[in-house]
C-alpha positions in Angstrom: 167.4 134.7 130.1 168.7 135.7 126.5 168.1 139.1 127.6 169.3 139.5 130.7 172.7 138.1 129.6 172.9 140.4 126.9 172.6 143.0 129.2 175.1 141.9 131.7 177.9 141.1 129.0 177.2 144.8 127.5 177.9 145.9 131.4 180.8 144.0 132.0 182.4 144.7 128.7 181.7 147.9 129.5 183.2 147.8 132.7 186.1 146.3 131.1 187.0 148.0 128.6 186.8 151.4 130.2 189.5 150.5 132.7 191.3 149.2 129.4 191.3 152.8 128.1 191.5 154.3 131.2 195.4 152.5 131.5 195.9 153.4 127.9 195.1 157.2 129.1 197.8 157.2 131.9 200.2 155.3 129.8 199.7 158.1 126.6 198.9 161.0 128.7 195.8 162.1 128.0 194.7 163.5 130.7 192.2 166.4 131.2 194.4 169.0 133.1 192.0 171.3 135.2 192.0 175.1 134.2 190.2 178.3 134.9 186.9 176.7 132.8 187.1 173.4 134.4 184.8 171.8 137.0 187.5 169.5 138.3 189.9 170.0 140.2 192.5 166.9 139.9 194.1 166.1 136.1 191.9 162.9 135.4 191.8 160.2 132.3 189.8 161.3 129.4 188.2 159.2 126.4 186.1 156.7 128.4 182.9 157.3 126.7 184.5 155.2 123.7 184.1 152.6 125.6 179.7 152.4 125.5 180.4 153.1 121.6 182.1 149.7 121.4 179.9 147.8 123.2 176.9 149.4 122.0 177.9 149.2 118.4 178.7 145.6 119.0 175.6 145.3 120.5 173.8 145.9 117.7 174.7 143.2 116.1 173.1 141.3 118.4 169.6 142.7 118.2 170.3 142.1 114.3 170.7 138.5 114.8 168.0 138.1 117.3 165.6 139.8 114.3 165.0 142.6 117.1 166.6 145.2 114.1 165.7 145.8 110.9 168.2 146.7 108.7 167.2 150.5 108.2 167.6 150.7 111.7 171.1 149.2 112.3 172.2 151.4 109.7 171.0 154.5 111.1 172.0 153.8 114.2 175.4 152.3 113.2 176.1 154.5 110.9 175.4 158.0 112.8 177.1 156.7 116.0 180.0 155.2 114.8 180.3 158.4 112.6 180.1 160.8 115.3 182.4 158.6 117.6 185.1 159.0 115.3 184.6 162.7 115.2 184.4 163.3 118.7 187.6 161.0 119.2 189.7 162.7 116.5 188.4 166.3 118.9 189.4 164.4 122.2 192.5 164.3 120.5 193.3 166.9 117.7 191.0 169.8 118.1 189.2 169.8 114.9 187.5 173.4 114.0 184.3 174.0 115.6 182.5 175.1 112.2 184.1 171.5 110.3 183.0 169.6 113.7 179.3 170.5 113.2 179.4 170.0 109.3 180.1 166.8 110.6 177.1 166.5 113.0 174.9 167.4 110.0 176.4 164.7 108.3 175.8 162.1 110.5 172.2 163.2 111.6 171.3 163.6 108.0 172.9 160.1 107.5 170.1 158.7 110.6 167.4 160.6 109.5 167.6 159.1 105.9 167.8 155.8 107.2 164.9 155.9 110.2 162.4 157.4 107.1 162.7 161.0 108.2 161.1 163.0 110.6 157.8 160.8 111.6 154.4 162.8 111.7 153.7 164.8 115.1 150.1 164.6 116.8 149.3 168.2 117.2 145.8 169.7 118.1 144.1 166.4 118.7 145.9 164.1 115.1 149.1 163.3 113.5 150.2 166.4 111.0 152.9 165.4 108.8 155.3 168.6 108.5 156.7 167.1 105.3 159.8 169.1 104.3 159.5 171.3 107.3 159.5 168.0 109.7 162.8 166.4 108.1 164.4 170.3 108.6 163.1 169.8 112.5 164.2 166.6 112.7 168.2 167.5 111.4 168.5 170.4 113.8 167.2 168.4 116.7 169.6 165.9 116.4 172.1 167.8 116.0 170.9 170.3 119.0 171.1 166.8 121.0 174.1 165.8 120.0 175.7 169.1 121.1 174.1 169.6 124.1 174.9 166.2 125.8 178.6 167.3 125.0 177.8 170.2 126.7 175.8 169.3 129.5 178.8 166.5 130.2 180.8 168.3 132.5 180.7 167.5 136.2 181.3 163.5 137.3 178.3 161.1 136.9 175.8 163.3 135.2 176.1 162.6 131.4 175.8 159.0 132.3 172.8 158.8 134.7 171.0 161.2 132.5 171.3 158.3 129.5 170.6 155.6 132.2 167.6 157.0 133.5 165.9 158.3 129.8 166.4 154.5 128.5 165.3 152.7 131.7 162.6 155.4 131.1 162.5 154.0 127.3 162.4 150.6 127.8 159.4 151.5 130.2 157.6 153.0 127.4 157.8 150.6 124.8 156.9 148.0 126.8 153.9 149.6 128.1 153.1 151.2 124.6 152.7 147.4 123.1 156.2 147.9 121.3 158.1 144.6 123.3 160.8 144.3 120.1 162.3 147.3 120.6 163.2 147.4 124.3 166.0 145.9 124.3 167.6 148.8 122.3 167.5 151.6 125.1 168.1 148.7 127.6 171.8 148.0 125.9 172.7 151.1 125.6 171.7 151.9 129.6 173.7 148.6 130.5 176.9 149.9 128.4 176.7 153.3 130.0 176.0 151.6 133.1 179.2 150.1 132.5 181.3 153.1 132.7 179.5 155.0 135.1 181.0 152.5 137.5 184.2 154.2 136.6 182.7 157.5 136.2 180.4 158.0 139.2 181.8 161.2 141.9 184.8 161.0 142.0 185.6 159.8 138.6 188.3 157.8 137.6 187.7 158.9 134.2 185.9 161.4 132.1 183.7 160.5 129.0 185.2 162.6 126.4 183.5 164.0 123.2 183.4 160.6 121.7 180.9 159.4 124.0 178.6 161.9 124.7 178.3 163.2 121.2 177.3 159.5 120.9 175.2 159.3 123.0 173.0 162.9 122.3 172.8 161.1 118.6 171.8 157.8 119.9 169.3 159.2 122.1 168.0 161.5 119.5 167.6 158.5 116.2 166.0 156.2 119.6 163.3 158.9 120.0 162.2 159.8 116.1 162.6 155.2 115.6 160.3 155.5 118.7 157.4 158.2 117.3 157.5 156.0 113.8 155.8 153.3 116.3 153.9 155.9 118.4 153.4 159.4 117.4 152.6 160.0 121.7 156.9 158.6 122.2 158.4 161.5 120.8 156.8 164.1 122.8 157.7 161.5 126.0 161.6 161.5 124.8 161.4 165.0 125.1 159.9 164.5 129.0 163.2 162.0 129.6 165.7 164.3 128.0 164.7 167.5 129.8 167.1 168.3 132.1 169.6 168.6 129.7 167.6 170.0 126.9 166.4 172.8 129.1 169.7 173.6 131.2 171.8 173.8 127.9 168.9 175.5 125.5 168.5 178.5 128.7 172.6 178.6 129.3 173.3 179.1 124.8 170.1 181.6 124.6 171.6 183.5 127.7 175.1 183.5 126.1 174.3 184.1 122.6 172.2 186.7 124.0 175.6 188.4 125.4 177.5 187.7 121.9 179.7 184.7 123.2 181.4 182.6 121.3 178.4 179.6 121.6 181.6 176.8 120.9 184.1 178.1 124.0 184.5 176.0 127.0 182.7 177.6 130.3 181.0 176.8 133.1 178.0 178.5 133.3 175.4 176.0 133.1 173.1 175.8 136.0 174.5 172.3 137.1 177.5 173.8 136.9 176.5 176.5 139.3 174.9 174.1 141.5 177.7 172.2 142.3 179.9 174.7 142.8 177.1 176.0 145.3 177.0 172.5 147.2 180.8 171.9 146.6 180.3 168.7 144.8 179.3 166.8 142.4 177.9 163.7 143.6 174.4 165.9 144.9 173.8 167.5 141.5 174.2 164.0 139.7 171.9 162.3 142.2 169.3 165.0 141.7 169.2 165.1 138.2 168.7 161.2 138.0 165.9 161.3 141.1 164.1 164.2 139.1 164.4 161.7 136.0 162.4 159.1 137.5 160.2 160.9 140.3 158.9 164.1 138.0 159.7 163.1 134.3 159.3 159.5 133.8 155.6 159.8 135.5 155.1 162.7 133.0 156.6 160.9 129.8 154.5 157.8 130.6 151.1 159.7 131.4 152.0 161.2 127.7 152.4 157.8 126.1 149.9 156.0 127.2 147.5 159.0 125.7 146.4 160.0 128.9 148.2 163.3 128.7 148.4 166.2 125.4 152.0 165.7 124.7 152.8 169.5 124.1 151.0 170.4 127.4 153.0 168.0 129.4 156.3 168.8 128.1 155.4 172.3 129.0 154.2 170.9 132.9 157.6 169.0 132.8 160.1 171.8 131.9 158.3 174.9 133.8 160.1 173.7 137.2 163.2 172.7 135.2 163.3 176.2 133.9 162.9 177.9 137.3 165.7 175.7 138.9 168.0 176.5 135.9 167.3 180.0 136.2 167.8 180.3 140.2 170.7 178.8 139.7 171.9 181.1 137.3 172.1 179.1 134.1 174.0 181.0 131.5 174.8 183.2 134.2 178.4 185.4 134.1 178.9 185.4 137.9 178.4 182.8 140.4 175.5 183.8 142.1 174.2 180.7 143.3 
């Protein structure tokens, strides 16, 4: 019961305070005006995605007082996401320079890392290898690489949040099944928040997440999967299973790009979910895929990998072959709209 009303005050509040901001938006004009890059086509609120930072970060506190965090944990987690809010909020609003704006991602995932203990030893070939020095390197890019792509991969209505929603329902799946019951709560919060603001969200939104948020959210997902392969070595390879949709649409669209000498920071819309819903002429079908491949292909996979029943490096590569031949029929990193 303590539970479940924690997780319907994180939603409400949510709820709330996203139509709090979303007024605030109208009243301050700032507004996301539609141009040649842009994958909507009516001027819409911007800076929602604030809202799940509050919450969440309040949140915490919560799980602190419940004994459900320790205090290494709050202050990764706290301290990396609140970090990276303000960052993506200062963008939303004054463009900061990308190459300042990524020091500051390797700030704040150096800051989580250091807190969660590093980068936690990977079973490979049949037992745990630490990477040592190699690992912690890993471990700052990746979190970085998720915090960037989740700002990347947020750019049609709906699909930033039911990709968080459906990788910590997925989460909260895992620990419990893995024997790790104090921890579920975290991913469940963080859902509920985003759940929140996806009410406002959802095609056709009312209001768009912002930087902010989703740089908040790749971070938070990102410290949630290395605090989950300190508990289980099998977990990390499984986040990777939750998160690949995004991690494969945005890693094929920046190789493809880079490979053409593009400016990897410039706005665009060549992602493959980008091309898909220009293809089905909205955005509501894209987002309800993503989330039904989530649970009906990835979760299975991610869970088959935690419970040991699966190699983890062989069953990220089962999960992301069909993700790799959907992003690349539909053009991911394309130049043209082929699809």
């Amino acid at each position: 019961m303590q539970a479940g009303g924690l997780l319907l005050a994180a939603l409400a509040a949510a709820w709330l305070c996203t139509g709090l901001i979303r007024r605030y938006a109208l009243i301050s004009n700032m507004i996301d005006v539609p141009n040649q890059r842009s994958s909507h086509t009516l001027p819409t609120p911007r800076g929602g995605g604030m809202a799940i930072v509050v919450v969440f970060l309040f949140s915490l506190g919560a799980l602190f007082a419940l004994g459900l965090l320790t205090p290494k944990q709050g202050w990764a987690l706290f301290g990396a996401g609140a970090w990276v809010a303000v960052v993506g909020f200062l963008d939303d609003h004054r463009h900061i320079p990308a190459g300042w704006r990524l020091l500051a991602h390797f700030i704040g995932a150096g800051w989580g890392l250091y807190w969660l203990g590093g980068f936690p030893p990977l079973p490979l070939f049949g037992q745990a290898v630490d990477l040592g020095w190699i690992g912690h390197i890993f471990g700052l890019f990746y979190l970085v690489w998720l915090l960037n792509l989740y700002n990347f991969m947020d750019g049609i209505d709906g699909i930033a949040g039911i990709e968080a929603i459906t990788a910590c329902l997925g989460g909260v799946l895992l620990f419990l099944l893995s024997g790790n019951e104090s921890i579920w709560l975290e991913p469940a919060l963080l859902a509920a928040a985003v759940a929140g603001f996806l009410l406002w969200n959802f095609p056709p939104a009312k209001i768009f997440m912002g930087d902010a948020g989703s740089g908040f959210l790749g971070i938070l997902l990102g410290l949630i999967s290395i605090q989950a392969a300190w508990l289980n070595p099998n977990l990390f390879w499984s986040w990777l299973c939750l998160l690949g949709v995004f991690i494969v649409d945005a890693t094929l669209t920046l190789l493809q790009r880079f490979r053409r000498g593009e400016k990897l920071h410039e706005a665009h819309r060549s992602h493959a979910y980008q091309f898909a819903a220009r293809r089905f002429g909205s955005h509501r079908p894209v987002t309800l895929f993503v989330g039904a491949v989530n649970l009906f292909w990835l979760l299975p996979l991610a869970v088959s990998i935690g419970l040991g029943l699966l190699n983890g490096i062989l069953g990220v590569a089962l999960a992301y072959l069909p993700l790799l031949l959907t992003a690349i029929k539909f053009n991911a990193g394309g130049t043209e709209d082929r699809a």
